[in-house]
N, C-alpha and C positions, 0 to 999 in steps of 0.2 A: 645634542645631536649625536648621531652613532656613528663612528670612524666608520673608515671603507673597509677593514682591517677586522670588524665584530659584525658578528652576527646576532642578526635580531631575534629576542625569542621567539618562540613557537607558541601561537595560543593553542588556549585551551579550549577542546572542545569537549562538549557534555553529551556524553552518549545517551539513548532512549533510558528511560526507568522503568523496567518491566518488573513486573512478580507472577510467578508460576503460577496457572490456574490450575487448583487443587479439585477437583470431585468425587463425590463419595455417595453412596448408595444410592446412585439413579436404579432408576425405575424404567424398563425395555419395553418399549410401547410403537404401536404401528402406525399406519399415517394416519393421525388426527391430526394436524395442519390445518388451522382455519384461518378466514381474516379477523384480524384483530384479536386472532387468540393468542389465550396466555401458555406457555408452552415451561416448566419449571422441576429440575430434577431427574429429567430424563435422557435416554438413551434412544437415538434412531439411527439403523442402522440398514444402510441398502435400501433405499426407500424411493422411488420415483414418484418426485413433486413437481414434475412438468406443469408448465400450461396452470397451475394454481394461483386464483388468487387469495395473496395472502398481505395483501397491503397491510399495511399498522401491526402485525404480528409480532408478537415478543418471545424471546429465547433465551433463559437464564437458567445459570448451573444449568445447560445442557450438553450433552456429547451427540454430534451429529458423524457417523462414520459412509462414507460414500454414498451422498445423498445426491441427487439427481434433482438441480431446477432450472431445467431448461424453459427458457419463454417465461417462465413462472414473475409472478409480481409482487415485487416483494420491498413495493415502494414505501418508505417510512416504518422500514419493522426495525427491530432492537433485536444486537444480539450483544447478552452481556455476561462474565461468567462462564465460556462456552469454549468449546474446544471441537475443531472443524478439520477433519481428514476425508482427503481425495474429495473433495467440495468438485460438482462437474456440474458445466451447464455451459453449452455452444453459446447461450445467448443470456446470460443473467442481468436481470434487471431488478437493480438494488438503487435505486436513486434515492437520497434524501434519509438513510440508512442510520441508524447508530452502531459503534463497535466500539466496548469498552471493554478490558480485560481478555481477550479474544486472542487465542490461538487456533492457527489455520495453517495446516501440511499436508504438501503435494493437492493443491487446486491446478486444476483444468478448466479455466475459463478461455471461453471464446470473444466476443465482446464486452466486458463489464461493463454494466453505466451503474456508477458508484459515484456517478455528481454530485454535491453540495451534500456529502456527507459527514460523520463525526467519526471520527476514530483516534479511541485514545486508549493507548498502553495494548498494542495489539503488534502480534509475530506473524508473522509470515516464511515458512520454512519451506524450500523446494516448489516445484510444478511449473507450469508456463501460463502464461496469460498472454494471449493474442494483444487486446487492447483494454488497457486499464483507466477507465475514466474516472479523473477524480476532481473534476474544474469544481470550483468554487469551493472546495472542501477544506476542512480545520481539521491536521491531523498533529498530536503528540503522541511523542514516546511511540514508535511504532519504528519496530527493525522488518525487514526484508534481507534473507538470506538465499543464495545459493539457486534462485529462480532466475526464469527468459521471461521479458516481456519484450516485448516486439515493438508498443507502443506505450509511451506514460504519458500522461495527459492531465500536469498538476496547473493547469492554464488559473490565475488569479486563485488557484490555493493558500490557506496558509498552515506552513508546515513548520515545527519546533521543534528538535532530537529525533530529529527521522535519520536513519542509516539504511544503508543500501548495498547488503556485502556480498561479494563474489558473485553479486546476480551480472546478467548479460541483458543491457538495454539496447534496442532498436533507435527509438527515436524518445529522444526524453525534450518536451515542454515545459518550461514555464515562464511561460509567457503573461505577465501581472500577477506572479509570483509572489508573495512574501515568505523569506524564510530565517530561519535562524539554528547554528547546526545541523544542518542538512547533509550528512556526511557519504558521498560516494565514493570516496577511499576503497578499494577493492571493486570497484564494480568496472566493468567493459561497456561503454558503451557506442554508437556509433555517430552518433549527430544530437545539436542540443538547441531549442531554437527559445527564442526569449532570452537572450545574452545578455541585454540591458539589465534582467530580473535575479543576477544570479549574488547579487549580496545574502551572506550566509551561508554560500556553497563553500564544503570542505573538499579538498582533493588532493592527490601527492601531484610528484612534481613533474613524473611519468605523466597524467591523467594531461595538465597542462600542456606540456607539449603535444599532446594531440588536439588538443582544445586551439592551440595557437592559429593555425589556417583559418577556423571558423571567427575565433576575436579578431583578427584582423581585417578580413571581411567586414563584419561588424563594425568596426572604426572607420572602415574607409582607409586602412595600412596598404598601401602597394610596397610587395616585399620582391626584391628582385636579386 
């Protein structure tokens, strides 16, 4: 048993495992974007992919620089190997998506539906995202830095070595939640709902006391 007098250690938590996605000699090509094409080695850049369907579409070792998919459908496509700047679309519809190895800075999403997707060993660096939907999703190894989301929506995800740093959340979900290492340590946010769900949340001791009014709530605490 531990006197009152020692202090308990501190676990360990195991940060995401990323590796640099390296690319070399792509190939500068214009919108060929089809469904269910294979897309490998290239460079697109400034390119409006509104309104395309491009469901089951794959993306490896590619560089995608201020690509425009608004509306666009881009249900069950892969992107892997791939590296994503100022990604913009009011309305992106990526449901059922894979991301593996995937680097993404400064997006501008408006609603993502990013539901029941895969993302593994994927960054996230700067932009905003209105609403980020990711219910039913399996994400590892995947940090998020220095981004605003308004709204996270990890509802019955499951997440392992996910980090969430210096970003600003609005309203963060998880509600049937599984996690493990899930660390928002540096992150602001302002309301958290699924409080039952939050075994495997990391936080300081700051994060907590603002967390405190809503767990009590939660339990049924009258604090007076």
């Amino acid at each position: 048993m531990t006197g009152s007098g020692t202090k308990r250690p501190k676990a360990a938590v195991t940060a995401p495992r990323l590796s640099p996605v390296r690319l070399e000699d792509l190939e500068d090509r214009g919108l060929d974007f089809r469904r269910g094409g294979r897309h490998e080695g290239a460079r697109y850049s400034r390119l409006d992919a509104d309104g395309l369907e491009l469901s089951g579409a794959d993306f490896s070792e590619c560089e995608l620089q201020g690509v425009s998919f608004n509306e666009a459908q881009l249900r069950g496509a892969g992107f892997r190997d791939t590296v994503i700047s100022e990604l913009y679309a009011p309305v992106f519809r990526a449901a059922r998506t894979t991301w593996r190895d995937v680097e993404i800075s400064n997006p501008r999403l408006g609603s993502a539906e990013l539901y029941e997707s895969g993302w593994q060993s994927v960054r996230i660096e700067g932009g905003k995202l209105d609403y980020l939907n990711l219910r039913g999703s399996k994400l590892t190894d995947v940090l998020i830095t220095d981004c605003i989301i308004n709204e996270l929506d990890l509802g019955s995800a499951v997440a392992a070595r996910v980090a969430l740093k210096g970003c600003t959340i609005g309203t963060l979900d998880l509600s049937g939640a599984r996690l493990k290492d899930f660390d928002l340590r540096g992150a602001d946010f302002r309301s958290i709902s699924g409080l039952g769900n939050m075994a495997g949340v990391v936080m300081d001791e700051y994060q907590l006391g603002l967390l405190a009014p809503l767990l009590a709530a939660h339990l049924g605490i009258t604090v007076l």
